[in-house]
N, CA, C and O of each residue as an XYZ file, in Angstrom:
376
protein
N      50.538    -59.506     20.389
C      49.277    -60.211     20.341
C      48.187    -59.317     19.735
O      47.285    -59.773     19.032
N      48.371    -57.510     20.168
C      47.202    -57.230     19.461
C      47.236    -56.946     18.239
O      46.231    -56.501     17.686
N      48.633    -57.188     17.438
C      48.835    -56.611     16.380
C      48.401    -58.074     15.519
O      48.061    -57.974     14.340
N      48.437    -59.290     16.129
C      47.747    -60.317     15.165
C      46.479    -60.093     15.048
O      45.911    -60.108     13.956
N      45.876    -59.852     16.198
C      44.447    -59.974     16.492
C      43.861    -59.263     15.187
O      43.227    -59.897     14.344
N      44.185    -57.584     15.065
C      44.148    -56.689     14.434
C      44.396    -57.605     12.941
O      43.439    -57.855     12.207
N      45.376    -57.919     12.716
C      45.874    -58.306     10.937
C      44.723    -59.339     10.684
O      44.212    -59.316      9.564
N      44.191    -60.382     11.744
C      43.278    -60.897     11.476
C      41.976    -60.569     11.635
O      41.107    -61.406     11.879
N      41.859    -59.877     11.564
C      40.301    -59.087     11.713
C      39.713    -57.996     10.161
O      38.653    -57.645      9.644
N      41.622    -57.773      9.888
C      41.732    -57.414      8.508
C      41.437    -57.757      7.661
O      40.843    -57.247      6.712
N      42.020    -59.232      7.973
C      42.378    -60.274      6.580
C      40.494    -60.771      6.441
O      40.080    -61.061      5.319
N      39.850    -60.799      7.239
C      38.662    -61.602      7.105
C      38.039    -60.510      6.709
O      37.151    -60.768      5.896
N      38.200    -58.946      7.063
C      37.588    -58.038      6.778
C      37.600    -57.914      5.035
O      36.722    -57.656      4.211
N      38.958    -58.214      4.946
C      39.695    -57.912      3.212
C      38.923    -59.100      2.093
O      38.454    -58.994      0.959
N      39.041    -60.006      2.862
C      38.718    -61.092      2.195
C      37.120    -61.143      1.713
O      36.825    -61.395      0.545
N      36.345    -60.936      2.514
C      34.670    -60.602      2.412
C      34.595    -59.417      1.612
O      33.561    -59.260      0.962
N      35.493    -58.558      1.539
C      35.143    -57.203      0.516
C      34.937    -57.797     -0.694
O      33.887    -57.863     -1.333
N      36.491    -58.412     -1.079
C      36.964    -58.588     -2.235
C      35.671    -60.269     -2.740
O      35.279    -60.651     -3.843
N      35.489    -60.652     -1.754
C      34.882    -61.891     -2.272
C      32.799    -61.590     -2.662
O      31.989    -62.242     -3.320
N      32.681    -60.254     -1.816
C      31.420    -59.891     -1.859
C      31.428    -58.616     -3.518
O      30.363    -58.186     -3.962
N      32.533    -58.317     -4.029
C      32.430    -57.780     -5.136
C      32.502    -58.327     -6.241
O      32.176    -57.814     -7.312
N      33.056    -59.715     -6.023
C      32.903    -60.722     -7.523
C      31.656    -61.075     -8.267
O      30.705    -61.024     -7.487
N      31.425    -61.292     -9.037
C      29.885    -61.468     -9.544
C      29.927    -62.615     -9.378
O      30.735    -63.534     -9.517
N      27.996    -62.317     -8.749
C      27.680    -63.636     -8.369
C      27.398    -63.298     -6.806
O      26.499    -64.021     -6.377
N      27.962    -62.319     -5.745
C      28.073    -62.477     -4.564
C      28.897    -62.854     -4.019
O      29.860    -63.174     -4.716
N      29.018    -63.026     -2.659
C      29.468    -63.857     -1.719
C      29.071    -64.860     -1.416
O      29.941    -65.712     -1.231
N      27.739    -65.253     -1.228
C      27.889    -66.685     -1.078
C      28.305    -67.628     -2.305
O      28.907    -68.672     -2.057
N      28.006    -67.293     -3.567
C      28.572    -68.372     -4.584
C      29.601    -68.373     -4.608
O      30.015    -69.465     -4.998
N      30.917    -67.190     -4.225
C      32.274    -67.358     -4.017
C      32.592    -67.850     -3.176
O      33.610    -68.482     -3.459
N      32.198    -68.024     -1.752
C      31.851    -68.960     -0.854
C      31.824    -70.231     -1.293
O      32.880    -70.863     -1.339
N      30.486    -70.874     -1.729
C      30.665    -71.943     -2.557
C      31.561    -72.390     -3.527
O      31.579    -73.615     -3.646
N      32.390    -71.698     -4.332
C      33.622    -71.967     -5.019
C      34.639    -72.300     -4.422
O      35.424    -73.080     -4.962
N      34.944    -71.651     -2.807
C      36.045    -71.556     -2.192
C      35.841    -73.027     -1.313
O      36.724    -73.753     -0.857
N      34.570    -73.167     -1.258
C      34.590    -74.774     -0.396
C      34.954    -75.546     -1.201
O      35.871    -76.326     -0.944
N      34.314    -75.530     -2.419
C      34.452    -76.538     -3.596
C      35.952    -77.043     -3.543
O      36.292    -78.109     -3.030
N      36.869    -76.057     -4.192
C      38.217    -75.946     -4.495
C      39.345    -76.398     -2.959
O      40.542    -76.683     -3.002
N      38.353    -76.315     -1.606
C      39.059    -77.083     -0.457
C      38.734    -78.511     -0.753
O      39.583    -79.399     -0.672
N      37.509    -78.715     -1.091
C      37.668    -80.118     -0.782
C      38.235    -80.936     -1.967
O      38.295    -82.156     -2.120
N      38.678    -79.803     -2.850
C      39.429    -80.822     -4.256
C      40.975    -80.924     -3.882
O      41.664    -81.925     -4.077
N      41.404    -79.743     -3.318
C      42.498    -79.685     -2.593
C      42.425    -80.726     -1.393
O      43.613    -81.051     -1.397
N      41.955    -81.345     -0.545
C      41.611    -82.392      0.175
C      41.943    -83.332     -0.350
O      42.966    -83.809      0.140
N      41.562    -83.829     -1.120
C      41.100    -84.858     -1.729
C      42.401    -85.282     -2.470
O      42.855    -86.393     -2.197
N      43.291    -84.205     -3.729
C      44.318    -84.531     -4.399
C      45.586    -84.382     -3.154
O      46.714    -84.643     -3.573
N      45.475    -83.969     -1.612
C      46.529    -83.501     -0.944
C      46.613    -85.520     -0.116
O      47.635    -86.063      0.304
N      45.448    -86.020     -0.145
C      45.163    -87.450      0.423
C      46.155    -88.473     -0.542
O      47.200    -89.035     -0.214
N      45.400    -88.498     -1.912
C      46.261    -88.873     -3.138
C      47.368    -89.056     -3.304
O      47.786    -90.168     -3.628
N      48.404    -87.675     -3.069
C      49.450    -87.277     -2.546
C      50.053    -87.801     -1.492
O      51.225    -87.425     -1.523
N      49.833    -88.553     -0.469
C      49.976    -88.779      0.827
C      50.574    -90.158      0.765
O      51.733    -90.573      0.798
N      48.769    -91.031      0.610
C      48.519    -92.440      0.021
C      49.873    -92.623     -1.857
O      50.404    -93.726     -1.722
N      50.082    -92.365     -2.390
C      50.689    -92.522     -3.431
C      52.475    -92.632     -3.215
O      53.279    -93.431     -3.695
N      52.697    -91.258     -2.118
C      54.474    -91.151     -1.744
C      54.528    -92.389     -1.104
O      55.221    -93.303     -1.552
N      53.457    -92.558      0.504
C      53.413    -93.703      1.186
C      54.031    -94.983      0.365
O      55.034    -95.620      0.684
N      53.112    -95.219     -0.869
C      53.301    -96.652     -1.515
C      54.782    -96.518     -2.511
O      55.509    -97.379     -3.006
N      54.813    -95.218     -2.523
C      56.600    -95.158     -3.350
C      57.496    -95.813     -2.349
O      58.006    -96.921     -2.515
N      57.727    -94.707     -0.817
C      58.405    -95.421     -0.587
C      58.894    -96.383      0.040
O      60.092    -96.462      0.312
N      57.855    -97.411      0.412
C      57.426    -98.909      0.729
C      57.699    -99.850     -0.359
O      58.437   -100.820     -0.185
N      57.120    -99.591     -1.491
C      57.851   -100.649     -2.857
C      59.309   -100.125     -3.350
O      60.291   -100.856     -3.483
N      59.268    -98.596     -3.620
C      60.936    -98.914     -4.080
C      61.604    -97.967     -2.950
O      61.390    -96.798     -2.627
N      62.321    -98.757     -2.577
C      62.964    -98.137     -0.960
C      64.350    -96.951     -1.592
O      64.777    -95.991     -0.949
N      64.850    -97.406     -3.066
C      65.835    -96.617     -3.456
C      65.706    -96.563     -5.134
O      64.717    -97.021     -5.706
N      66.835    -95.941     -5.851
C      66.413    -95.749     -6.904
C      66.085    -94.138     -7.532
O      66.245    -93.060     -6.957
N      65.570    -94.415     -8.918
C      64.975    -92.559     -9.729
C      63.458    -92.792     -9.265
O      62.749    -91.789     -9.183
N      62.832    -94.228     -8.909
C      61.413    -93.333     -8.589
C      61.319    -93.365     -7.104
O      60.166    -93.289     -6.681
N      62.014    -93.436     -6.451
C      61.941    -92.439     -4.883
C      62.624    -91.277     -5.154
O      62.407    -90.535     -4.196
N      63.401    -90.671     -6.027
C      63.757    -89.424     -6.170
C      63.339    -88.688     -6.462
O      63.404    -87.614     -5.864
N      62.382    -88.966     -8.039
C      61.546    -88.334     -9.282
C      60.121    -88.749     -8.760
O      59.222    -87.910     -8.710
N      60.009    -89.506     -8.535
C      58.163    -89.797     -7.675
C      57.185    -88.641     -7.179
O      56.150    -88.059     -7.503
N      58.093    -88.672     -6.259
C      56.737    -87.346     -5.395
C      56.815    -86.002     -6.090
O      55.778    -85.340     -6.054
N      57.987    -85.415     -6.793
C      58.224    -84.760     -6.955
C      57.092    -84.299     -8.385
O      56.353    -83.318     -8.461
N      57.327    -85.496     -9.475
C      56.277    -85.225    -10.507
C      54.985    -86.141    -10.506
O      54.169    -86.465    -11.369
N      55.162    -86.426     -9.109
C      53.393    -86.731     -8.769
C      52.849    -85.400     -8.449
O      51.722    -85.110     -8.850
N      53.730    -84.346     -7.585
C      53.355    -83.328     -7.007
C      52.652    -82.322     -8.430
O      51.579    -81.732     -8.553
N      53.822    -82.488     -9.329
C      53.274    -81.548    -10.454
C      51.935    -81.870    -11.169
O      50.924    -81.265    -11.526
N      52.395    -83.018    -11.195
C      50.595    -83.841    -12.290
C      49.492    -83.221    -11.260
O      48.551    -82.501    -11.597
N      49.779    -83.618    -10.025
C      48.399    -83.012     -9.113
C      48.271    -81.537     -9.089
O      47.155    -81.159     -9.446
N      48.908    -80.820     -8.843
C      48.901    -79.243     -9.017
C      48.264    -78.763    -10.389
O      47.497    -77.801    -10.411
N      48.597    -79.439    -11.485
C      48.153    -79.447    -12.469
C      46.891    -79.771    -12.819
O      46.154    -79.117    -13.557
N      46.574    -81.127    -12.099
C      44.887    -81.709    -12.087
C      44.270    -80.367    -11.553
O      43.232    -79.843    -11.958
N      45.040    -79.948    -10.644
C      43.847    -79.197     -9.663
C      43.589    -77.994    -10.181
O      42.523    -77.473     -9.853
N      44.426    -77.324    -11.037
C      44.059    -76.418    -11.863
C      43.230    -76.569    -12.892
O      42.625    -75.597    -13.345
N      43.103    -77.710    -13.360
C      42.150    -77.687    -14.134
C      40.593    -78.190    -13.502
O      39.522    -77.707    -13.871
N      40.724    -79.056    -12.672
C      39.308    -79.364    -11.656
C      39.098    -78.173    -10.849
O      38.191    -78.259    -10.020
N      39.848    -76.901    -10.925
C      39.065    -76.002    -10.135
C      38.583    -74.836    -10.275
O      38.182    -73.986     -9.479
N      38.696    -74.913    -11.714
C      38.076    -73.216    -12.522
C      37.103    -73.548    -12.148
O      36.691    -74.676    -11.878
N      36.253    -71.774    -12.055
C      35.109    -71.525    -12.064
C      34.203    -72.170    -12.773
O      34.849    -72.526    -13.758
N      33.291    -72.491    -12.887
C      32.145    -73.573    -13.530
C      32.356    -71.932    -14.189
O      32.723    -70.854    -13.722
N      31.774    -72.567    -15.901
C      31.041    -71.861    -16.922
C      29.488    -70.860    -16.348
O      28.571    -71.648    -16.122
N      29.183    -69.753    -16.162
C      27.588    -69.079    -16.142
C      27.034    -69.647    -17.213
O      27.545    -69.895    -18.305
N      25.488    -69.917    -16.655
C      24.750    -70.405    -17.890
C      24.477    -69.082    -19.032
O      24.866    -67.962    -18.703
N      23.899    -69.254    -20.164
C      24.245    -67.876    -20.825
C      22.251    -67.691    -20.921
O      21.460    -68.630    -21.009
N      21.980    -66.525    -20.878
C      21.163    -65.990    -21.147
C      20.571    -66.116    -22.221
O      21.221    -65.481    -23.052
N      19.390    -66.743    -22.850
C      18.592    -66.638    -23.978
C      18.299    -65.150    -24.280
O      17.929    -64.241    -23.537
N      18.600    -65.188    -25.698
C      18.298    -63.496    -26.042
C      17.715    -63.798    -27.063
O      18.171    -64.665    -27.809
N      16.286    -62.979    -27.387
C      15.578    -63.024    -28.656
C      15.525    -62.142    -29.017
O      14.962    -61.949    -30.095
């Protein structure tokens, strides 16, 4: 027990280092890291609601086999692209 306690005291310790040295801070990495939960939320619901209706309409068959499987990829895929870092605005230089 104290050796979790300890790894987790680490991990939050580790995690705030590494997230307070990114540019920008910690709280905007903060804000990135909520962002990217609730997109993960959101495509993990999708995911859920979508297998549900697979396998209720086709009870057998290639799309209860192949279904979730390259629904899973298209979404993993969405989510990589809905979850890069937003662009920094760029600095006017005269």
């Amino acid at each position: 027990m104290r050796g979790f306690l300890i790894g987790l005291v680490l991990l939050v310790f580790l995690a705030t280092t590494i997230l307070s040295l990114r540019p920008g801070g910690l709280r905007r990495q903060l804000n990135f890291a909520a962002r990217r939960l609730r997109i993960a939320l959101v495509l993990g619901g999708v995911y859920l609601v979508t297998t549900a209706i697979i396998r209720v309409a086709f009870p057998d068959g290639p799309v209860t086999d192949w279904g979730p499987p390259l629904l899973a990829l298209a979404l993993a895929v969405l989510f990589l692209v809905l979850a890069q870092d937003p662009v920094p605005p760029q600095k006017n230089r005269l």
